[in-house]
MITIKE-521295 format. One line per 8 residues: number of its first residue (from 1); for each residue x negated, y, z of C-alpha. Coordinates in pm, 1 decimal, decimal comma. Layout:
BEGIN
NUM	X/Y/Z | ...
This chain:
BEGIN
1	-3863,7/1762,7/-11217,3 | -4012,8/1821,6/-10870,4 | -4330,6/2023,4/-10778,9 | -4584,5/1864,6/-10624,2 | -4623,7/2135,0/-10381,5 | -4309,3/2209,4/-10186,0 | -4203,7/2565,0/-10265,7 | -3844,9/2580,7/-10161,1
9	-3908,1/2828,8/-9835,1 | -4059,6/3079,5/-10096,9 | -3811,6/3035,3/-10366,3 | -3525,8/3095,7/-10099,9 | -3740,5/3417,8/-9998,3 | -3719,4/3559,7/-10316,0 | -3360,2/3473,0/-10372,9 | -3292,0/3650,1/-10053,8
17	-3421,0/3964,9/-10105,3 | -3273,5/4018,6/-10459,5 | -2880,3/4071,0/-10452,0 | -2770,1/4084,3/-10184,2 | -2403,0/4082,8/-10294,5 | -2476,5/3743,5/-10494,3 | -2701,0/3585,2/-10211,1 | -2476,7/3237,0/-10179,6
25	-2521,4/3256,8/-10566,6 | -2871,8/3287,6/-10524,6 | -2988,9/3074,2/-10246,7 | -2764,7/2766,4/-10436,5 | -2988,9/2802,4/-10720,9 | -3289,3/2850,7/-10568,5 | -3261,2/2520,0/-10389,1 | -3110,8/2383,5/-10671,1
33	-3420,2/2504,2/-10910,6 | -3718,2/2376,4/-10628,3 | -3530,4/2035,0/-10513,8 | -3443,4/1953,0/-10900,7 | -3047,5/1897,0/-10821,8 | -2744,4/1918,2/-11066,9 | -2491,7/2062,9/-10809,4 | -2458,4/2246,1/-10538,5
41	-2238,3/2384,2/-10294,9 | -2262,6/2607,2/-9965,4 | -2025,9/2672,4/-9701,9 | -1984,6/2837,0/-9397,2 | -1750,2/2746,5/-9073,5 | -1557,6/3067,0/-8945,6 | -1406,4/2826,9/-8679,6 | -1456,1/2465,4/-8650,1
49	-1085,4/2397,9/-8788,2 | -1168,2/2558,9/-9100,3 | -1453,0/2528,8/-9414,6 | -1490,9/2829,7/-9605,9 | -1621,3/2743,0/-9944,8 | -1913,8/3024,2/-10026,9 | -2004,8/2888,8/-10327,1 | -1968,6/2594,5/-10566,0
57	-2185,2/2552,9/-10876,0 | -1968,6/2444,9/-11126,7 | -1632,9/2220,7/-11077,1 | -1840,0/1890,9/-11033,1 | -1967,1/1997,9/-10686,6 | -1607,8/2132,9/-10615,9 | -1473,9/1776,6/-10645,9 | -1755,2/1686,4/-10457,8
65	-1723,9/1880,1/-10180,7 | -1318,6/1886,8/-10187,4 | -1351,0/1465,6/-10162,3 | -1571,2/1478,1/-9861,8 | -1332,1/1738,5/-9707,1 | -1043,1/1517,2/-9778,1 | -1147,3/1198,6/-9599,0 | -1307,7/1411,5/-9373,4
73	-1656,7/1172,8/-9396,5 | -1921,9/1206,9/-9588,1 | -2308,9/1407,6/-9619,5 | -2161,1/1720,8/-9618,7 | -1863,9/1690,0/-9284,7 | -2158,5/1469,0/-9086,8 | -2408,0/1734,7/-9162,1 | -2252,4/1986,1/-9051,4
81	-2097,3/1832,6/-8732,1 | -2375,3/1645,7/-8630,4 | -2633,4/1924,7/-8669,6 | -2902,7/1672,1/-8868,9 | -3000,3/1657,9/-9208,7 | -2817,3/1398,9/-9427,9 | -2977,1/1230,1/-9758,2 | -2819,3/952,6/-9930,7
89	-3062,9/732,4/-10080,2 | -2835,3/591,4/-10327,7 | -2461,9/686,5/-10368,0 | -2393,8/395,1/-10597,0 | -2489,7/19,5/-10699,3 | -2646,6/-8,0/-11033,1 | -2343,8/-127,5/-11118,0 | -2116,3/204,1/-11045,3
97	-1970,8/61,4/-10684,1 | -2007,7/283,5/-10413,9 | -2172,3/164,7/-10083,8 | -1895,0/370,8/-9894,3 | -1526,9/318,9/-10020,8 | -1367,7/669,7/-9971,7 | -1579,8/992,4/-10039,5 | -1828,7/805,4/-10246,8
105	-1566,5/685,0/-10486,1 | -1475,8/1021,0/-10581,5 | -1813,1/1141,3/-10682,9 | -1906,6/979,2/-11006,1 | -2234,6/1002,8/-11142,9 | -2405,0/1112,7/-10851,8 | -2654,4/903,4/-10741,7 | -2829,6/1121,4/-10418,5
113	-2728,6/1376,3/-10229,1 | -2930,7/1574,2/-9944,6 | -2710,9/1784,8/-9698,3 | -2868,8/2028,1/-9522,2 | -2705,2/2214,7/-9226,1 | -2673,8/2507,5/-9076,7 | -2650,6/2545,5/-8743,8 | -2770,8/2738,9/-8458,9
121	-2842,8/2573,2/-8123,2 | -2650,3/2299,6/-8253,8 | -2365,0/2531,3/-8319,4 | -2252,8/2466,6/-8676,3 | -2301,9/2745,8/-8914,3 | -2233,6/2544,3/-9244,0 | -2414,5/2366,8/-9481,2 | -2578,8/2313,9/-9775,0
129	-2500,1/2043,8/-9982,8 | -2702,1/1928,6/-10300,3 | -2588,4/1657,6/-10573,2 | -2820,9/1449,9/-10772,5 | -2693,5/1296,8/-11108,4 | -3042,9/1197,5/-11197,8 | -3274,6/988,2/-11057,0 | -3499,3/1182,4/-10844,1
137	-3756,4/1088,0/-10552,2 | -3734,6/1358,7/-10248,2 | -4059,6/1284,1/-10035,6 | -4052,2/1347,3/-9637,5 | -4240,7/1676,0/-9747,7 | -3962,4/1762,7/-9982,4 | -3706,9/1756,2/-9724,5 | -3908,6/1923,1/-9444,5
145	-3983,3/2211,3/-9651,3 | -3577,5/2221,8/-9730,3 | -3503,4/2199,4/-9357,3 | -3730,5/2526,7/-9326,4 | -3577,1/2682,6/-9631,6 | -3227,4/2597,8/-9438,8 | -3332,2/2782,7/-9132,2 | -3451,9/3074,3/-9310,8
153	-3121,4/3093,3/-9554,7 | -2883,2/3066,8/-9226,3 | -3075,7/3392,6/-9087,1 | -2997,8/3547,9/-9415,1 | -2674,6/3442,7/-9459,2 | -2562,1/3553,6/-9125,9 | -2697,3/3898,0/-9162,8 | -2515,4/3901,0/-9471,2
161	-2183,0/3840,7/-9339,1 | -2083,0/4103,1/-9198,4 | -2192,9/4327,5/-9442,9 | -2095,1/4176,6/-9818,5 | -1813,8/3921,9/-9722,2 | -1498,0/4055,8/-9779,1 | -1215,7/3969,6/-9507,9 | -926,3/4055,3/-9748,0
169	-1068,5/3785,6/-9989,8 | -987,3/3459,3/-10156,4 | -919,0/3196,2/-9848,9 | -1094,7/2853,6/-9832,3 | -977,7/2652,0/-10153,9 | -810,4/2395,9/-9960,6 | -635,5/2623,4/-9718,9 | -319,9/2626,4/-9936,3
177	-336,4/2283,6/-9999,8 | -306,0/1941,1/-9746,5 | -678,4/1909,1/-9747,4 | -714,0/2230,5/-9474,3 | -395,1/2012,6/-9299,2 | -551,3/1705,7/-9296,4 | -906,9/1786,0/-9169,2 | -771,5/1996,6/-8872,7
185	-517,4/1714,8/-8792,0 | -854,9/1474,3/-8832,2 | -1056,8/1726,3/-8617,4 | -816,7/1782,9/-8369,5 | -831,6/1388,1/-8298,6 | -1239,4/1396,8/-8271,5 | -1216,2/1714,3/-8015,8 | -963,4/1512,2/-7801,9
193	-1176,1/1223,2/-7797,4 | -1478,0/1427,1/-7776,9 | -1360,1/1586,4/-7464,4 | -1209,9/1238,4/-7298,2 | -1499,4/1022,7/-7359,5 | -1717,7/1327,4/-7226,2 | -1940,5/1285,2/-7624,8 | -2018,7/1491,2/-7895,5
201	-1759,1/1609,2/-8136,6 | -2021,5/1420,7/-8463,5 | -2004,1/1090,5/-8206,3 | -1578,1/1103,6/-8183,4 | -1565,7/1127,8/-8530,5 | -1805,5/819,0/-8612,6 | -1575,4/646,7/-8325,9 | -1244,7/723,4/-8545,5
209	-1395,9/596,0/-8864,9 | -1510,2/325,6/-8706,7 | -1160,8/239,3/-8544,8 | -1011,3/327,5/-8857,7 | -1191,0/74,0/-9034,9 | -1153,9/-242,0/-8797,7 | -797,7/-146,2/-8773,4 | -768,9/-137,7/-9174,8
217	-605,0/197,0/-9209,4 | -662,1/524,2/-9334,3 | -879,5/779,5/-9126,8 | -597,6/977,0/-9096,7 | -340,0/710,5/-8993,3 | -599,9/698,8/-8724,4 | -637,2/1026,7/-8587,6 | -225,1/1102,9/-8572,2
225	-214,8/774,6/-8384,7 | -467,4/945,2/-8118,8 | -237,6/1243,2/-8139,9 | 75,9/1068,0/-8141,9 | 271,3/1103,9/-7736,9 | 384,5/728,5/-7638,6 | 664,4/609,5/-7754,2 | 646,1/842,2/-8021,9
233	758,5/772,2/-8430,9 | 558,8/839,4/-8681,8 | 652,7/1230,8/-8799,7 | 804,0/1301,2/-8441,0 | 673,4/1618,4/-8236,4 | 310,4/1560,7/-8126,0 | 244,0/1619,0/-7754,8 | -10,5/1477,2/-7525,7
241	-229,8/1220,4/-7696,8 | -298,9/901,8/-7709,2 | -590,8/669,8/-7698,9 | -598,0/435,6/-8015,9 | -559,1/45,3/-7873,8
C-alpha cells in the first residue's frame, strides 16, 4: 500500500547510510518498501557489453531480469540504454496474454513494472528495476520522487564501488551462460548501426526489433544478419557487417 506522501528519497537516505557493505541490499528494499513492489532487482554496467547483477530479491525477479536480458528488450535493457524512466502500465491482458510476445511472456504474474535508470550524463550506470504482482496505482508524483531517489542511490552506489565490491567475486549470472553471448552479439549489432546511421545506441536497438519483427524472425537472427560479411553462411567467421535488407 502506497503513502500518500512520496517518501522514497528519504527512505533511500536512510538505507544509504546504514551498511554500507549491504547497500544494493538496502536500497532494493527501500524502494521496494516506499513504491509497494514484490520484486526487485539492481544492476550495474562495468562496460556496455556486460550487466552485472548487484542484487536480485528473490528468484522471481531473477527470471525477470534474466528474460529481459535474454531477448535483449524489455523495461529494464530500454532503461538503461535509453537513459529514461520505463513503467509498464499493464504487463498483461486480464486474460494472462502479454501485450509484448517475448520478455513479457516470461514474467508471469506481474502486472507493472517501473525501471528506473542510472545513468550519468546519459552514460549508463545501471538500473533499477521494480516488479508489481499486485495491482498498484504509481501517480506522476510517485515516480518523480523515484527518479530523485534514483539519482541519489547512483551517487551512493558509485562511491560504494570502489570500496565494498569485490573484483575477485562471483561474475554476472549469465556470464557463463549464452545469455552474456547473446546480448553482446545483440549489442554489437545496435553499436554498428548506431555508429552508421550516425543515432543513438537506445534508437539502433528499437530499429533491430523493429526489423526483426516485420521480417518475422528472432531478434537475434537479426542482429548476426547485420554482423554477417556478404556472402557469408550462417555460423561462418564474422567480418565487416552488413546492413539488414
Amino acid at each position: 500500500m502506497l503513502e500518500e506522501g512520496p517518501s522514497i528519497v528519504h527512505d533511500v537516505s536512510l538505507a544509504a547510510a546504514v551498511g554500507r557493505r549491504a547497500l544494493p541490499i538496502r536500497l532494493c528494499t527501500a524502494f521496494a518498501r516506499s513504491l509497494g513492489a514484490q520484486h526487485t532487482t539492481m544492476s550495474l554496467f562495468p562496460c556496455l557489453e556486460q550487466w552485472q547483477l548487484l542484487h536480485a530479491s528473490d528468484e522471481g525477479a531473477l527470471r525477470a531480469e534474466a528474460a529481459q536480458f535474454t531477448h535483449a528488450d524489455g523495461p529494464s535493457v530500454s532503461a538503461a540504454l535509453e537513459a529514461r524512466t520505463v513503467y509498464v502500465r499493464e504487463v498483461h491482458d486480464h486474460d494472462g496474454r502479454s501485450h509484448a510476445p517475448d520478455w513479457s511472456d516470461d514474467l508471469p504474474g506481474v502486472r507493472h513494472v517501473l525501471a528506473l535508470p542510472l545513468h550519468r550524463e546519459f552514460r549508463p550506470v545501471g538500473v533499477i528495476c521494480l516488479y508489481f504482482t499486485r495491482p498498484t496505482h504509481l501517480t506522476a508524483a510517485h515516480i518523480a520522487e523515484a527518479e530523485r531517489a534514483a539519482a541519489l542511490a547512483r551517487e551512493e552506489l558509485l562511491r560504494w564501488r570502489p570500496a565494498h565490491a569485490d573484483p575477485a567475486g562471483p561474475q554476472p549470472v549469465w556470464a557463463t551462460d549464452t545469455r552474456a553471448a547473446r546480448w553482446e552479439r545483440i549489442h554489437r549489432a545496435a553499436g554498428y548501426v548506431a555508429a552508421r546511421e550516425d543515432c543513438a545506441v537506445g534508437d539502433a536497438l528499437a530499429w533491430l526489433q523493429a526489423a526483426s519483427t516485420r521480417q518475422r524472425q528472432s531478434l537475434l537472427d537479426t542482429c548476426d544478419l547485420v554482423l554477417q560479411p556478404a556472402g557469408a553462411h550462417p555460423g561462418e567467421h564474422r567480418g565487416t557487417p552488413v546492413a539488414v535488407p
